[in-house]
Every structure is written in structure tokens, then in C-alpha cells.
N, C-alpha and C positions, 0 to 999 in steps of 0.2 A: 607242715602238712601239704602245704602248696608241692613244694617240693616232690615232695614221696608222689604223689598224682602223675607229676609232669614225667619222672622216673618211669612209672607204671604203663604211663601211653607209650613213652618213647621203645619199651619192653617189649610191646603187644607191638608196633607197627615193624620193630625186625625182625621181630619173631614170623611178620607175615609174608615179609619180602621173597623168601625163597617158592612160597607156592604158588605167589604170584609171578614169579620169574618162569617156572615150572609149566604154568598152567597158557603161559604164551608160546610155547616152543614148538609149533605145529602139530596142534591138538597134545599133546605131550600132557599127561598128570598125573599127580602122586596120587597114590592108592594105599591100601592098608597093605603092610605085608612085610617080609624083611628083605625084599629087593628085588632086583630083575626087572625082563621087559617084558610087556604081552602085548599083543597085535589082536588089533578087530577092526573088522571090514564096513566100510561105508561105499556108498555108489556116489560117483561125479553125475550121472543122468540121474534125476529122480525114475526117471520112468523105467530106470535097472531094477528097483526098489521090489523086493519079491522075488528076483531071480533065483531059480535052484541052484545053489551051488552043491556039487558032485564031488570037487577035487579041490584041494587046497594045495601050492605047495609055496615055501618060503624061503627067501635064500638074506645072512645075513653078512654085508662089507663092511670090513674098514674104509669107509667116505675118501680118506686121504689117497690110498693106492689100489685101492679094487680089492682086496684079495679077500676070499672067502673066510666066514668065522663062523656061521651056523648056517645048516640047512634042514629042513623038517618037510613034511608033507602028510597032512591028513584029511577025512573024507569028511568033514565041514567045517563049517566057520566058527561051529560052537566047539570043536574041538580043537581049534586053530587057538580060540581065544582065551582057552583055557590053561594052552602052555607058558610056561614062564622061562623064559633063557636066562641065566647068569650070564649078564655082560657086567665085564669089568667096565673102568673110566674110560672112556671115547667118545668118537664120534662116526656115527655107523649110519648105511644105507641101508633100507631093506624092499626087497622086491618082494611083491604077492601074486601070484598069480590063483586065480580061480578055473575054471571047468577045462583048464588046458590037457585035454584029453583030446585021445586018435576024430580027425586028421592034422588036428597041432603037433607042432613036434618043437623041442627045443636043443639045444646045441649040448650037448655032453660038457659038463664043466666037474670040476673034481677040486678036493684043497690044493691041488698040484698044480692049478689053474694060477697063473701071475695077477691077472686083471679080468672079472668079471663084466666089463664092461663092452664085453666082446659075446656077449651070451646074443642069440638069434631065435626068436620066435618063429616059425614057420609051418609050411601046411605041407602032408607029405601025400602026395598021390593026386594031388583032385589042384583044382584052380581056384576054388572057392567051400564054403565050409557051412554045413546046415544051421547051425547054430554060432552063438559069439562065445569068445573064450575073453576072460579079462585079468588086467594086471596093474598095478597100482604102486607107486616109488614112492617112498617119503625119507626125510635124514632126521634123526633123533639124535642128539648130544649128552649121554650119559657122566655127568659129575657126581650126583650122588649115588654110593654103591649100596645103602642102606634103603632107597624110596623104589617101589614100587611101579615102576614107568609104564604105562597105558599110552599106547601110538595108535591112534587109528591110520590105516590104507585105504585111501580114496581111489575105488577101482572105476577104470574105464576100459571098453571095448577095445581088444587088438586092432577089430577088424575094422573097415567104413563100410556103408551101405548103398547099392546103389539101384536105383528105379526109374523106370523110364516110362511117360505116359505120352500117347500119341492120341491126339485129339481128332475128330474126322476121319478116318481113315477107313476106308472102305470095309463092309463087315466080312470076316474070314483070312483079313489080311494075316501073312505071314511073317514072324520075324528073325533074323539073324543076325550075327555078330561079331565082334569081340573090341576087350579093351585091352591097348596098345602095349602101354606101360605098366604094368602095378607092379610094384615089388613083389622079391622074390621071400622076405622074410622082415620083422620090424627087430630094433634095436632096442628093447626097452627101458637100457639103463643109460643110453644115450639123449642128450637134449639138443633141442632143439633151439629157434633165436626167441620164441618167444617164453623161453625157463620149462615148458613143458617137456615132460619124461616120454621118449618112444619115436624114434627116428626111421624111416625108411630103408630099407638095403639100396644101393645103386642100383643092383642086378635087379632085372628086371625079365617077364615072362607075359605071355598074353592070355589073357581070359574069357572063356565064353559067353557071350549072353545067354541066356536062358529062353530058349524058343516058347516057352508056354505063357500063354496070355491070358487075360482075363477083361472083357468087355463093361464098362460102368461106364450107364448115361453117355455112349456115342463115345467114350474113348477108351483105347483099350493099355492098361496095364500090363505091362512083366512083370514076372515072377522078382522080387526084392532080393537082389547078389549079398551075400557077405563074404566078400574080396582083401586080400589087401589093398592097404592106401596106394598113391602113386609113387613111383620110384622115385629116391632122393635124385637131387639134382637137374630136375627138368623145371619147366612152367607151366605145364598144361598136363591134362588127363587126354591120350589120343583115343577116339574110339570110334569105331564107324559099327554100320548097322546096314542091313540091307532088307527091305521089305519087298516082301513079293505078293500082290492083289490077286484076287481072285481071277482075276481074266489072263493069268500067266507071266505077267510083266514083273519083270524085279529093277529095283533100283539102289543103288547104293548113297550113302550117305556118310562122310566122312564129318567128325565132329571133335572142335577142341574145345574141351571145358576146363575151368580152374581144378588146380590141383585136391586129389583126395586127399584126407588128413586120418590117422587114426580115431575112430571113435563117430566120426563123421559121416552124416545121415544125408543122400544127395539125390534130388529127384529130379529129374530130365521132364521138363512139359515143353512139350512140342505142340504148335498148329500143322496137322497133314498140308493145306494148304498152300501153308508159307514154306515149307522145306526145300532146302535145295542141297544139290552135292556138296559144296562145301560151308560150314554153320560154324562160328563163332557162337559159345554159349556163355552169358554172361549170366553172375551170382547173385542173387536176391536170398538175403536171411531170411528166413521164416521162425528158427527161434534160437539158441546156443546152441544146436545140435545137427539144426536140421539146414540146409540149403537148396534151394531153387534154381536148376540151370534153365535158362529161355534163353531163345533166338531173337534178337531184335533187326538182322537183314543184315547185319555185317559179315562178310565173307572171307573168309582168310584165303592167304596163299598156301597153298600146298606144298610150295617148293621150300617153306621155311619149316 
């Protein structure tokens, strides 16, 4: 009797093994059904949580060499998640993107494409983009061709954000601008050192600040950019501004702050005060998402 018991456990716990394997595989898990994969979207910010999504499109790799195996595109996420692909045994990449609509543009790819991994996100016509478009990578490992695979896509922001608040500064002041570097387009199937999906173009284009202000409690606000990040391969975000007071006076101000990251919320608090031609802006977190550039008196050279 002993026996038959100890038979019966040992039954039940490999019987369990495979959906516990299943169920650790980057959100990866079996469902009812007689196979295939389906994709549903999750946000990396919470505070994404609610977005309207407008546009869905989905592209599916072979993980090992890029090359294209499914691609779809539909007009929400309930309709996204309701598709089911037959994928054979692999091991597959899939990119998501959401509201990637006009002025986003992406690179023309085709099954005739070698390596997806050369796909380009970018903005076509403008420097900067009313709204955010987002996109989300994950690798799923399909062994069994019978179970039902459910992958969630943890989406984040193409773009970063950027805001600038000047504290003191005489009322009616005016502002101008631009920033130096941003890339000209992001990499989204490209990583980065720290494992994260969406790399920078080298090339690189300049951007306008946004002349329009907004006065709160003695300091006055810009209008919030959604830019691309900073160009791959620098150290810094270049960016100057010029402000010109009411009594005719303008002044420029040249300013290097840590690098912009995709997804990444970045706001410039300046004392009028303390400002000088050339500002060193150093990074203070405020929370995962968000970052603090201040001036603490150190001046850079301009010649570097």
C-alpha cells in the first residue's frame, strides 16, 4: 500500500514539472487550447497603465539569425491578443509596437529581409512628436507544439521626455533653444550593456526647444518635448538655451547633461540666479523613470 502511495506522488509531481518549467519562461504559459502563441500587452511604467492604444503591429524572429517568421498588425490590443500564430519548435523574438502611427515611421522590412535587427524607428518631418509611440521585445522558447503559449510584451516609451523649469527668472522672460545631439532614429531590437531592448542611431539631428512657457509659483515651465534619446556613442546630452528678459537682454547658456535613455522622463531645475554660460548638469533620481538635472557651480570646458 506503502508503495502504490509513494508511486502516486512521485506521478503527480512530474506530471507537474513541465508547467512549472513553462510558467518561469518570461511570463510564458500554457493555456487551454491545441497550440500556438498569443501575445498581450503589459506597460513597464505603471503610470502607461490606461493608454489608448490605436495601432498594434507585431513582428515575429527566429532569436538565432533575425530573419522574419510572422508579422500582423491590428487596431487594438484586444484584437492583438486574441490572435493565435502556429509556431512550430523554436526559439523566437517578438517585437510589439503600439500607437506607432504618423510622425513615427519604421524602416521597410520584408521576408526578403536577412536580419531584422536592423529595423529603425524614427520620426518623419518634425524633431519631436505630440504623443509617445511604444514597443516592447521579449524571447519565448517554443518546445511544446501542442500547449497554448501566452507571452506577455512589456511595453515602454520610444521616446524620453524632456523639461526644463527656471526658477526666478524675471516675469515675461523669453525662451530659446535646442538640443545638440538626439538621435536620428532608435534600434529596438538592438541591446544595450545593461540587457535592455532599444539602442540609439549614431546619427544624430538637433532639436528645438519649445518657446512656450508656463509661469508656476515664480518659476516658469516649458512646454514637455517627446524627443528621441541621445545619440549612441557620446557622454552627454548637448544643449543650450537662450533667454531673453523683458528689458531686451538675451543670454545664452550652453548646458551638458547626462545622457537621454529611451522611455526616460528628464527635468532641468535651474536657480536664474545661479546660472552661468557654461553648467555642468548633474543627475538626481526622483523615481525609475523620472530624473533631475541641477546645476551645482561646476563649469565645463567648452573646448572638450
Amino acid at each position: 500500500m506503502k508503495t502504490r502511495n509513494k508511486l502516486n506522488i512521485w506521478l503527480w509531481v512530474l506530471a507537474c514539472i513541465p508547467c512549472l518549467l513553462a510558467s518561469c519562461d518570461h511570463d510564458v504559459h500554457d493555456g487551454e487550447g491545441d497550440g500556438g502563441l498569443s501575445i498581450s500587452l503589459d506597460w513597464a511604467d505603471e503610470t502607461d497603465e490606461g493608454t489608448e492604444v490605436k495601432d498594434v503591429k507585431t513582428w515575429i524572429m527566429n532569436a538565432e539569425n533575425g530573419t522574419l517568421v510572422e508579422q500582423s498588425q491590428h487596431g487594438s490590443a484586444q484584437e492583438m491578443a486574441s490572435e493565435r500564430y502556429d509556431m512550430p519548435k523554436g526559439h523566437y523574438r517578438i517585437l510589439t509596437t503600439t500607437n506607432l502611427v504618423a510622425p513615427f515611421t519604421i524602416s521597410e522590412q520584408t521576408r526578403g529581409v536577412d536580419n531584422m535587427n536592423n529595423l529603425v524607428i524614427g520620426l518623419s518631418g518634425t524633431d519631436a512628436a505630440p504623443e509617445h509611440a511604444y514597443y516592447g521585445v521579449t524571447d519565448i522558447i517554443i518546445d511544446h507544439e501542442n500547449v497554448h503559449h501566452i507571452v506577455k510584451s512589456e511595453m515602454r516609451r520610444v521616446l524620453a521626455e524632456l523639461t526644463i523649469n527656471i526658477k526666478g527668472a524675471p516675469l515675461h522672460t523669453a525662451i530659446t533653444g535646442k538640443v545638440l545631439n538626439v538621435a536620428t532614429g532608435l534600434f529596438p531590437l538592438q541591446q544595450n550593456e545593461d540587457g535592455t531592448f532599444g539602442t540609439p542611431t549614431r546619427t544624430k539631428k538637433e532639436c528645438d526647444i519649445p518657446s512656450g512657457i508656463t509661469m508656476l509659483d515664480n518659476m516658469f515651465v516649458t512646454k514637455t518635448m517627446y524627443l528621441m534619446p541621445t545619440c549612441d556613442g557620446v557622454q552627454n546630452t548637448n544643449l543650450f538655451i537662450v533667454l531673453k528678459t523683458p528689458d531686451g537682454n538675451s543670454t545664452r547658456y550652453d548646458l551638458k547633461a547626462p545622457v537621454m535613455k529611451p522611455s526616460g522622463k528628464y527635468i532641468v531645475n535651474l536657480e536664474y540666479s545661479e546660472m552661468k554660460p557654461e553648467m555642468n548638469l548633474t543627475s538626481v533620481k526622483i523615481d525609475d523613470w523620472t530624473e533631475g538635472w541641477v546645476y551645482y557651480g561646476e563649469i565645463f570646458d567648452p573646448e572638450n
